[in-house]
C-alpha positions, 0 to 999 in steps of 0.5 A: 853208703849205697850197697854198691859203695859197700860191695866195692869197698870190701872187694878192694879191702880184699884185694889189698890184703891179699897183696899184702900177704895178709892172712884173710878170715874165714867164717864156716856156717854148717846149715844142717839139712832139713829134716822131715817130720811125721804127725807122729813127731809133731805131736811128740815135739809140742807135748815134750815142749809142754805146749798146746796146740793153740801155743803150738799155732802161735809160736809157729805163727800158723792157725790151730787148724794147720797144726791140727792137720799136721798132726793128723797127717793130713798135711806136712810142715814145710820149710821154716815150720821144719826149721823150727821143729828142728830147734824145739827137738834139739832144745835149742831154742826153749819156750817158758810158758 
């Protein structure tokens, strides 16, 4: 089935339901607002994950150089890499090493 077959499929599901009087569900997704970090925080997240630098560089699929500049401060992890921080600072996602 092409997208376009799917897309016109689900509309038409929708507007059926709708006149039918039918209840329709919803799905809410809070995506919480990106968070900065410090070299400070880096370097606080990695050790309390019990990780190394190298583990570190691995996990987030960058070089120990881009992790070492982040801890230094010398550069900032954007994007992914924060979304990332983010999960190993709330613990909601666990490395076992």
């Amino acid at each position: 089935m092409t997208l376009y077959e799917e897309l016109t499929n689900g509309l038409n599901s929708a507007i059926k339901a709708h006149r039918s009087g039918k209840k329709l569900k919803a799905t809410t997704i809070r995506i919480p607002e990106l968070k900065r970090y410090t070299a400070k925080d880096i370097k606080r997240i990695r050790k309390a994950a019990g990780l190394t630098q190298e583990m570190l560089a691995l996990f987030m699929g960058v070089s120990v150089k881009t992790v070492e500049a982040w801890e230094r401060g010398v550069n900032r992890p954007t994007g992914p890499a924060c979304r990332l921080f983010s999960m190993l600072e709330e613990e909601t996602i666990i490395i076992v090493t």
